[in-house]
N, C-alpha and C positions, 0 to 999 in steps of 0.2 A: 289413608291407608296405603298407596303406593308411594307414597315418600315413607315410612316406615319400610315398607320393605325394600326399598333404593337402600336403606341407611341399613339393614340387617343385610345385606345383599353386599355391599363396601367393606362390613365390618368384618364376616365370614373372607372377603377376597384379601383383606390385612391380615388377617389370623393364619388363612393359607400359606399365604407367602412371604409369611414371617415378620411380616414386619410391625405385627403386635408383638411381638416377641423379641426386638431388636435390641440390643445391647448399645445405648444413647451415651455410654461413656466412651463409644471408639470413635476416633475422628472420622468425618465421610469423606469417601475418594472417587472424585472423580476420575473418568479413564479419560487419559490424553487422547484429544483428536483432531486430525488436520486443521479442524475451524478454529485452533487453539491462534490467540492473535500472537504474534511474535512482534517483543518491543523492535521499537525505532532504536537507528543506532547513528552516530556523525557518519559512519560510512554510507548511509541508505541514499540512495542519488537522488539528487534535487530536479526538478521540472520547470520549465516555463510555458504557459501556453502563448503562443503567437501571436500577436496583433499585427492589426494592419500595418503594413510598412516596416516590421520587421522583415529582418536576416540574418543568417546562423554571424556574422561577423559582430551585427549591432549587440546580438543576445549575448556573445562571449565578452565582448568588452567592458555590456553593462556590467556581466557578474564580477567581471573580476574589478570593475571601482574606477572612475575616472582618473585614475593617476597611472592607469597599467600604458605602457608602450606597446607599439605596433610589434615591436621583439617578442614581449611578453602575451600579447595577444595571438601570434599565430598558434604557437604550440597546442593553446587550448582550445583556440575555433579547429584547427585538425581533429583533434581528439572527437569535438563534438561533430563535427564530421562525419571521422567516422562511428561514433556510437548511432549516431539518429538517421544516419542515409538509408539503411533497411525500413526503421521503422516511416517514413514519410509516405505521405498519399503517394505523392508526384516519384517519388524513388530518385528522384535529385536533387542534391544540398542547396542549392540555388533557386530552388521551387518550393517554397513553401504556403504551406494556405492559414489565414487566421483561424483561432481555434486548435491548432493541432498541437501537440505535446512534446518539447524537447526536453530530452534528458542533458540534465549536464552531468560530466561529470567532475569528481575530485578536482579542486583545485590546486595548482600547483605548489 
């Protein structure tokens, strides 16, 4: 008897508000909302997390490929520099701890 009246109790709350009534040929629209995921894109900056015995110099050089020059390497360990000096535990490019998250960015 009270699941009968749950389900006449459901069916009157859809007939209220219409939605026994709904018109099944209009597409449904959801409303856009912040939680909406936003693709990735080549521009989105890439990360490395920290290991042991890293430094911002080891980390710019791996990314850009064993064949980059000490020329080609400054410009980018700057950059990463300075993107990641705020975000650091220690707040100096020269201190870093394993585990923590460098942004790289763009390369050149």
């Amino acid at each position: 008897m009270t699941r009968v009246l749950a389900v006449i109790a459901l069916v009157g709350l859809f007939t209220v508000t219409g939605i026994a009534g709904a018109d099944v040929s209009s597409p449904i629209r959801h409303p856009a909302t912040s939680e909406t995921p936003t693709p990735t894109s080549d521009t989105s900056p890439e990360t490395v997390v920290v290991e042991k015995g890293d430094h911002l110099w080891k980390i710019s050089a791996d990314h850009l490929g064993a064949g980059a020059s000490d020329g080609e390497i400054a410009p980018f360990w700057r950059d990463v520099v300075e993107v990641n000096t705020p975000r650091l535990r220690s707040g100096d490019p020269d201190l870093i701890y394993p585990g923590e998250i460098v942004e790289l960015p763009a390369s050149p």
